[in-house]
N, C-alpha and C positions, 0 to 999 in steps of 0.2 A: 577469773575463777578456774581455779585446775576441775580437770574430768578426766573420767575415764582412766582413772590411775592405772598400773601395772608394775609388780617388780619382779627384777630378777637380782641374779648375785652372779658373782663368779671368785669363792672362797679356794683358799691356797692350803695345802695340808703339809705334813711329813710322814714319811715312810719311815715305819722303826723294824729291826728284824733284831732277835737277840739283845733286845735291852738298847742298841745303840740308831740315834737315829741316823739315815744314809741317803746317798743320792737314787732318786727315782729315774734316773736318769736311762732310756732305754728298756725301760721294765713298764711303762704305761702306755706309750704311744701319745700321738698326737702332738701338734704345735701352734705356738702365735694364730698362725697365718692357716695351719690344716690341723683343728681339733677333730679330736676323734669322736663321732657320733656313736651314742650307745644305747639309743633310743630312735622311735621316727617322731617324736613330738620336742626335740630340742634341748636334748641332754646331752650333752659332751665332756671328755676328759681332755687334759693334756699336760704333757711337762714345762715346769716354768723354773728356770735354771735346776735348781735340785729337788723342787716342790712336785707335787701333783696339785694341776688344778682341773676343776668345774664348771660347766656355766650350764643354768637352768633355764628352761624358757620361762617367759611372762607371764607373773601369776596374779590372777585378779581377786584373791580372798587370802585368808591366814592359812587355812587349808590347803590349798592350792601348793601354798611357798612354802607351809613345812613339808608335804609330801615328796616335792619337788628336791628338796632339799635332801630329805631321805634316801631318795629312790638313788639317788650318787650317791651318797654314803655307803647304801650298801651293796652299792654294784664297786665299789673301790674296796670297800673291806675285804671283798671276796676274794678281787684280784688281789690283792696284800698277802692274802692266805697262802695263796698258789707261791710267792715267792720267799714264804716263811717269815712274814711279818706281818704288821699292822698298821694301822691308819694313826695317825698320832696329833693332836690338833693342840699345839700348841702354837704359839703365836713368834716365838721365836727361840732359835738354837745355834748353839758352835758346831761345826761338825768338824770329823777329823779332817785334818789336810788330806789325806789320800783320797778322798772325796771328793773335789775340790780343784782336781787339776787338769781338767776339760774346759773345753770354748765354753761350753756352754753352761759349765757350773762358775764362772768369770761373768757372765750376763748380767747385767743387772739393768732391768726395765726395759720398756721400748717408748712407746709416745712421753712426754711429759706431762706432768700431770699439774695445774690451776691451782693456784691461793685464791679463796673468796675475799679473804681477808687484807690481802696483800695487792691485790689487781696484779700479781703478777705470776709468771712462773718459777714451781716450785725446783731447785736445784736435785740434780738427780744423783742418789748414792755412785759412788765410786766401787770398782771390784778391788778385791784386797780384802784382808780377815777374814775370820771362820763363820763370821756371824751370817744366818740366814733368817727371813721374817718371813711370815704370812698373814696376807691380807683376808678385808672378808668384805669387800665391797658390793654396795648394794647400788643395784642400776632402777631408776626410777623413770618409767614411762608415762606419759600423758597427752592429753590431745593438744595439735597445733602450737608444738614449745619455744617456746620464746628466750632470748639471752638472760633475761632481766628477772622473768621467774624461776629457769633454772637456779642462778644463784640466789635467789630467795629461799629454796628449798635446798640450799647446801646450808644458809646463814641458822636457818628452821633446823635442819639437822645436828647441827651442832649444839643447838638448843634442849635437842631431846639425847639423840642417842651419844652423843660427843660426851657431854656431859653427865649422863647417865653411867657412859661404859670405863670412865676413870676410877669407878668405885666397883664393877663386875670384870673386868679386864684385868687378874692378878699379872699379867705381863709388863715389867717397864723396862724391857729393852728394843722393842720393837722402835720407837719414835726416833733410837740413833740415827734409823736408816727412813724411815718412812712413817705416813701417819699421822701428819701433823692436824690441826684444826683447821679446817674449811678445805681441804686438799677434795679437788673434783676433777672433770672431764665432761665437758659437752658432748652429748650424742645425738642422733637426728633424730631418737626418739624420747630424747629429752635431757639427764644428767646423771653422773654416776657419781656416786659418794664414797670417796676411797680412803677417809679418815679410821675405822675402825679395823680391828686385826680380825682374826677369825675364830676370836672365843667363841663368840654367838650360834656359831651351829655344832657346837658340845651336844646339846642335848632340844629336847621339842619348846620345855620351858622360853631358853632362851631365844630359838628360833624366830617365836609367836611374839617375845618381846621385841626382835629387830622391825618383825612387821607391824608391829602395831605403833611402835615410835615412829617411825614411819611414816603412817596416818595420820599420825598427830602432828608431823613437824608441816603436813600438806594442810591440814585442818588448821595448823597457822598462818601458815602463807596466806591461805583463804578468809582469812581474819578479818584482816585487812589493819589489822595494830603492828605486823610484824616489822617495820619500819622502825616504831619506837621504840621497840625491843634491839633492834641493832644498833640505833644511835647510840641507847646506853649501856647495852652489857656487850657488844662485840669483842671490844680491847679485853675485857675482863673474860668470857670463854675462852680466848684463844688463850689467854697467858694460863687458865686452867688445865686446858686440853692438850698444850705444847707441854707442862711440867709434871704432868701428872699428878694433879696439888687437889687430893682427895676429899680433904675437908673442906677446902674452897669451891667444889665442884658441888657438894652437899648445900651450902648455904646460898648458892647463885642459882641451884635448882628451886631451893625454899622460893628465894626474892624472885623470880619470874613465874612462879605459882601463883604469887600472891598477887602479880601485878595482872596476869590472866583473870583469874577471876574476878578483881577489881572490873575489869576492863569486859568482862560479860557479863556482868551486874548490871552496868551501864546500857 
């Protein structure tokens, strides 16, 4: 039985000034290994090749994780102001070459990141092209984490928000590079789900939906059915969530409704 849930995130943004969006590069602070603290309860900024990114601390309610989520938005907007731009959340962009020709806008990722699906690791994009993504990963805390539940609750997530955000996610170029179905990372305080982009923190709406799916994909693991739910729709998520195959994403959401409730009837 999972307890004591907690989440956090750590969403990737763009910098737009004049219409065009640019590298944040030097204009935010922070890195990998020394984000910048902009709080004393665990709110940080940093640059992630030409991104700005966030990480919030642990939150134990919806309230909590939208607030949190807020509270960096608009300590980034502000600084966006000061450099005569904006915050831009889309999930993926070309940007000019001149942008582009730094160590550090060549970067692409640091640790590798887990297929649930695959038991193996995931290949990591190559530098080259203009194309740049952003993530919107969500870190899942809980008591005493174990291997076995972790990716339960990655196999659970794909279930809800994987398949959920193929039909609210208007981005499909993000997957060239990153984003596939069941894409995770073990952490000591439990697993981070790094399948979706960073639509989700647009606005509060969506927010409240990343954490409430969330709940739910934990409220299945806790089931104790979610087993049979992998046996037979695993192969069929991932070929959803990998193609971005919208209407198939619709009626494998219907078929595992139906078999939930079946299965709480019981």
């Amino acid at each position: 039985m999972i307890k004591n849930v907690t989440l956090g995130a750590d969403p990737e943004l763009f910098l737009e000034v004049n219409g065009e969006i640019i590298s944040a590069e030097g204009l935010i602070g922070g890195t990998k290994e020394e984000p910048r603290a902009i709080s004393e309860d665990g709110h940080y900024i940093q640059e992630d090749n030409v991104m700005i990114e966030f990480n919030i601390p642990p939150s134990g309610s919806s309230l909590d994780f939208k607030n949190n989520i807020n509270q960096v938005k608009d300590y980034l907007e502000a600084l966006a102001t000061i450099h005569g731009g904006k915050l831009n959340i889309s999930a993926s962009a070309e940007l000019d070459p001149k942008h582009l020709q730094t160590e550090q806008a060549l970067l692409f990722g640091c640790d590798p990141d887990l297929n649930v699906h695959l038991k193996e690791f995931n290949i990591a994009p190559q530098a080259g092209g203009n194309l740049r993504t952003c993530g919107g990963h969500i870190h899942i805390g809980y008591e005493n984490p174990e291997q076995e539940v972790s990716e339960q609750i990655v196999y659970a997530m794909d279930f809800t928000l994987g398949l959920e955000s193929i039909n609210l996610d208007t981005d499909d170029r993000r997957r060239e590079m990153y984003g596939n179905a069941g894409c995770f990372r073990f952490k000591e305080y439990g697993v981070e789900y790094r399948t979706l982009s960073n639509f989700w923190i647009q606005n509060d709406e969506l927010i409240e939906w990343a954490y409430n799916k969330t709940m739910e994909a934990i409220d299945l693991v806790n089931s104790g059915f979610l087993p049979e739910i992998i046996a037979k729709y695993s192969d069929q998520a991932k070929k959803i969530i990998d193609t971005n195959d919208k209407g198939g994403a619709i009626e494998l959401l219907q078929e595992i409704k139906k078999v939930k409730e079946e299965k709480l009837v019981k």
